[in-house]
SEMAR-161991 format. One record per residue: residue in three letters; x, y, z of N, C-alpha, C, O in turn. Coordinates in steps of 0.05 Angstrom, whole numbers, plus 5000, padded with zeros to 4 digits. Example, Ala and Ser with C-alpha at 12.3 -4.5 7.8 and 13.67 -1.06 7.14 Angstrom:
residues 2
ALA526448865156524649105156526449345156528549345169SER525749555142527349795143525850015157526850235161
END
This chain:
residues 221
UNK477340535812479140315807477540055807475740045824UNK477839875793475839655787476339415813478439355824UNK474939355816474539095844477438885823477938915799UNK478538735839479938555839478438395830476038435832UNK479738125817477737895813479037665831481237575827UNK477937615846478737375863480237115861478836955849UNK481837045865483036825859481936565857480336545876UNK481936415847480136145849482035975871484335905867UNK480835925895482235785921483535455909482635275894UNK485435485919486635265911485734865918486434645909UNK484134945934482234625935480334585924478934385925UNK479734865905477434825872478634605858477134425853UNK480534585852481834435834481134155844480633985826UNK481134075871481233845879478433725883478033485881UNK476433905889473833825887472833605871471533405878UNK473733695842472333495829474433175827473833025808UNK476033095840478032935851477032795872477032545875UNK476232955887475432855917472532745913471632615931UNK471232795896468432675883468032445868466032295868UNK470532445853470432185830471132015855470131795859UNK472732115869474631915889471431715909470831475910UNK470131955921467931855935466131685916465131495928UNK465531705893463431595875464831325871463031165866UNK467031205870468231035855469630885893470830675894UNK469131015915469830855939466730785946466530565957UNK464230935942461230835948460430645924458530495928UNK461130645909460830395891462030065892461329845884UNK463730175905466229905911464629785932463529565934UNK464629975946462329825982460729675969460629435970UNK458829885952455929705945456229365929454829165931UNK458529415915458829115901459228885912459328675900UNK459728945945459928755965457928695986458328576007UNK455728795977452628825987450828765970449128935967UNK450728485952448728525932445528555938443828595920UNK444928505967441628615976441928935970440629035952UNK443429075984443429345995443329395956441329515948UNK444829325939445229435910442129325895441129475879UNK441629225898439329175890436629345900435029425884UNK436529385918435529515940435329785935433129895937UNK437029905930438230165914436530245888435630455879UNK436629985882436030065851433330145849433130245827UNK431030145863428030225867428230515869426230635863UNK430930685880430930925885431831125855432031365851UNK432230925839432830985818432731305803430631365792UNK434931505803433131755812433232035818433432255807UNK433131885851433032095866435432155872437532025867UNK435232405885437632615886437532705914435432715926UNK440032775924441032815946442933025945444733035928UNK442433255967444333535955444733475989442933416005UNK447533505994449433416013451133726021452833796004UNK450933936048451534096051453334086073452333976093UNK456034166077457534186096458534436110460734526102UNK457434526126457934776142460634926139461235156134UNK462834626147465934746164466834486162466234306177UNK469134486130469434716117466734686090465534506080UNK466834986085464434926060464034816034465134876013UNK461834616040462934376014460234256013459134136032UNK459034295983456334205982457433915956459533885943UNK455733795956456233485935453533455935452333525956UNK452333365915450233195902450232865898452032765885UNK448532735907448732385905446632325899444732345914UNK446632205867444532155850443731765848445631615844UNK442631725850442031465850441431315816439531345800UNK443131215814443631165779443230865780445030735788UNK440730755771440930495774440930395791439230465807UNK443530065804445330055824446730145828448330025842UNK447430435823450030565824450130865845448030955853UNK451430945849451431235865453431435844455731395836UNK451431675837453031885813453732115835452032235847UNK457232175840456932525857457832645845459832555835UNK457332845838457733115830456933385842455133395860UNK458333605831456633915838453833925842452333795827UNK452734105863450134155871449634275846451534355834UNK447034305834447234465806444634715826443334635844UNK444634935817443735135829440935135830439335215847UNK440635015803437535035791435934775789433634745780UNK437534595800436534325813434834285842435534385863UNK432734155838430934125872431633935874431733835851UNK432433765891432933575909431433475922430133575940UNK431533235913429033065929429333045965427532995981UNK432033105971432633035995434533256004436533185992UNK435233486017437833616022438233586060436833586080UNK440133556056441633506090444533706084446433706068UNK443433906109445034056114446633956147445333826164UNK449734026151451133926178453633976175454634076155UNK454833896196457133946206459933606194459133406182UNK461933656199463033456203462233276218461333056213UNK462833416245461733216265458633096267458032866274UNK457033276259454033166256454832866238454332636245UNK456432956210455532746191457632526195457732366177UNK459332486216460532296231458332116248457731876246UNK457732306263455832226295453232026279452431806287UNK452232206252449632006246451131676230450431446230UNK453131796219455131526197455231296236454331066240UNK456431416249456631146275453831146286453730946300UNK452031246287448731076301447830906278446530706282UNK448330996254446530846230448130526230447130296233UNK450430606228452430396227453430236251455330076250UNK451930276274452130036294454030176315453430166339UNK456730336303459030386320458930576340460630576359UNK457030756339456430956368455830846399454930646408UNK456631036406455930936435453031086441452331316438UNK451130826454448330936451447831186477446031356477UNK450231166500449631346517451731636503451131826517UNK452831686490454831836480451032086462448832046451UNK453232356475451132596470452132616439454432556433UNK450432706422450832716398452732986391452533196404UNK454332946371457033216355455733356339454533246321UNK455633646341455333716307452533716305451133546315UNK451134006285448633896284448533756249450233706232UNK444833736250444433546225441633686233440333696254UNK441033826193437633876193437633736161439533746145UNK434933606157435333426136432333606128430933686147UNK431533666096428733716088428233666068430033656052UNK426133626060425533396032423433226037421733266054UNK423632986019422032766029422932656043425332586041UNK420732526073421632446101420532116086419831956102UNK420532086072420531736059422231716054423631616071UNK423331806029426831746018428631756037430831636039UNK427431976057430331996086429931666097432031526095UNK427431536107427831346120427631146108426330986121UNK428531046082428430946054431230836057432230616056UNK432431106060435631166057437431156091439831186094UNK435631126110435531056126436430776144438130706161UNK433330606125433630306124436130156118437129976130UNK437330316086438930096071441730136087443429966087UNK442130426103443830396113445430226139447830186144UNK442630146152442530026181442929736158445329676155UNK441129546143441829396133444429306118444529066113UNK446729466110448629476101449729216110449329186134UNK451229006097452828876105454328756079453828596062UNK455928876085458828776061460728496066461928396085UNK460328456046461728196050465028156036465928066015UNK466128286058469128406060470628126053473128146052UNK469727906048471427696041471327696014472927536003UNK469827835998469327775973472527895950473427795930UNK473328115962475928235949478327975951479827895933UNK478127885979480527805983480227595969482327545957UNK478227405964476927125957478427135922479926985909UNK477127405917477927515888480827505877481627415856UNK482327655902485327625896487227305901488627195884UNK486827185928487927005936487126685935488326485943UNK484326715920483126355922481326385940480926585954UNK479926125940477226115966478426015993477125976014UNK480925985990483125766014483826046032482926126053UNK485526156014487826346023485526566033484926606057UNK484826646016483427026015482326976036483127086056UNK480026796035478526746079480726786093480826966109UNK482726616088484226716124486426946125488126966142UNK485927116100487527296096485627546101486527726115UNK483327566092481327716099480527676136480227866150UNK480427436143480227416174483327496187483227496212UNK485327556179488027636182487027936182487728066202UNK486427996173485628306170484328406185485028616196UNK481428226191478928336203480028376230479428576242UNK482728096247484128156272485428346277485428446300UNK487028476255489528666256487928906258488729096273UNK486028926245484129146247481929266278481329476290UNK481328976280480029006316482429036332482129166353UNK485128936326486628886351488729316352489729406372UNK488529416331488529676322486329916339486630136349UNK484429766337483129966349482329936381481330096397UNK483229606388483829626413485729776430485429896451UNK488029716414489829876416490030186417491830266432UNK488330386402488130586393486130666427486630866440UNK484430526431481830576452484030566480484330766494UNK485330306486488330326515490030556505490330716523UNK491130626484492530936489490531066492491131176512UNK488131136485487131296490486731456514487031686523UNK485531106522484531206563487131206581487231326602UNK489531046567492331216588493431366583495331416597UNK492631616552493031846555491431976577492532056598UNK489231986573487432096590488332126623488632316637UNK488431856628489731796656491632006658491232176675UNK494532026639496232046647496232396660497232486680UNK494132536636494532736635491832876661491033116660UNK491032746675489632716694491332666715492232876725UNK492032476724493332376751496732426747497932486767UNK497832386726501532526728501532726726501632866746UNK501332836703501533126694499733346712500733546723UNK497533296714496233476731494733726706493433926713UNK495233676688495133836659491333836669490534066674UNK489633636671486933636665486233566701487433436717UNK484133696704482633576728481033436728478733526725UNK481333186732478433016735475733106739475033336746UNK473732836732470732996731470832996768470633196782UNK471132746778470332676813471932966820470633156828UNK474232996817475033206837474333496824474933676838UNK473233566798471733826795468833826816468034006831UNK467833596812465233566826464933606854462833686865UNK468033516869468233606890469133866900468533946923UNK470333966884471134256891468434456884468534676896UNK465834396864463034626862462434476885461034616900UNK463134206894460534136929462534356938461534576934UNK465234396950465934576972466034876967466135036986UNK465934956935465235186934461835246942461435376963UNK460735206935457835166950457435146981455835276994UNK459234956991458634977018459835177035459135197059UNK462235377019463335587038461435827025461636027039UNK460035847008458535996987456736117016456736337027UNK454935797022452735817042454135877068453036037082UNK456535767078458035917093457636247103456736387121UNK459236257074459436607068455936797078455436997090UNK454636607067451736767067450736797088449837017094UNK450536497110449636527138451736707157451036737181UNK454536837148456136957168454637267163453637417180UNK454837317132453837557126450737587136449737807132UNK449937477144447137487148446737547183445137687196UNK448637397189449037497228450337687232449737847250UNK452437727215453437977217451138187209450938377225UNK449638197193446838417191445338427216444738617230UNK445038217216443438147252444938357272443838557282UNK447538287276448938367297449338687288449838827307UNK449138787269449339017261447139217270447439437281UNK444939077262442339177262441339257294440139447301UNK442639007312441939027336444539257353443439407369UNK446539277351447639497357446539807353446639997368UNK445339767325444140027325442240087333441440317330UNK440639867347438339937363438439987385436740107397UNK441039877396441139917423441840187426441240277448UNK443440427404444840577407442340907419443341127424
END
């Protein structure tokens, strides 16, 4: 009986969607960075094969000019640069490059990068340098009056959002710590391995007299 032919999974279709989508949102950034776009353009080029563990999803990012090209990994293409990782890896390195990590925070996810270790720290640089100049859309739409304090209207609603987002956060945490009882704190896990440990050594010095006391009964016998 002949093998089945497999179905083509239904987020094939979307791939090449979710690509134009990224090529045409990394281009928008760059037009608001004219160092970083210029900057770019020396790499003129090179290629980048982009691997994602979970779920599995490889993309290519070609350096076209000032521009960024994504598309399909092509099979028979070398890559000047390939980085293989996780979601979380390619989160964890997007917030250290980008300023937003916490420098004591343990890293998510792994990340192995192989290729040329120049273009990595090439590609590296322009990222730590990045700075967009997020007034420039609004300036575009509303005037040089309006768009500044409509773009600074933004930049607040946006910090005051993730302030917001950071206090639910830590009085979830609380709650489900100290009301609920759902999570045990780190202080009182820490104290329950000190008292398991100290009845542990307990346990060991009783069993150990009790051998004593054992030992010497049978000698007396």
């Amino acid at each position: 009986m002949p093998a089945m032919a497999r179905s083509p999974s239904p987020l094939s279709g979307l791939k090449p969607l979710a690509g134009r989508a990224l090529e045409s949102a990394l281009n928008r950034a760059l037009t608001l960075d004219d160092d970083t776009r210029q900057a770019l353009s020396r790499l003129d080029g090179r290629h980048v094969a982009l691997h994602l563990a979970s779920p599995p999803l490889a993309m290519s990012i070609r350096v076209d000019g000032e521009a960024l090209r994504v598309g399909p990994v092509e099979a028979d293409a070398d890559p000047d640069l390939s980085v293989r990782t996780t979601i979380g890896g390619l989160f964890g390195q997007l917030q250290t490059l980008l300023g937003a990590g916490d420098d004591h925070a343990t890293p998510s996810g792994r990340l192995r990068i192989e290729g040329d270790a120049e273009l990595a720290r090439a590609l590296q640089r322009l990222a730590q340098r990045f700075d967009p100049d997020w007034q420039r859309p609004f300036v575009a739409a509303f005037g040089e009056v309006v768009g500044v304090q409509v773009a600074n209207a933004a930049a607040s609603a946006l910090k005051g959002a993730r302030r917001a987002g950071q206090e639910f956060a830590s009085t979830a945490a609380e709650y489900v710590v100290e009301e609920s009882r759902d999570v045990v704190g780190k202080h009182e896990l820490d104290a329950f391995h000190d008292d398991v440990d100290v009845l542990r050594d307990d346990v060991e010095r009783i069993a150990a007299r009790v051998a004593r006391l054992a030992a010497a009964a049978g000698g007396a016998r």
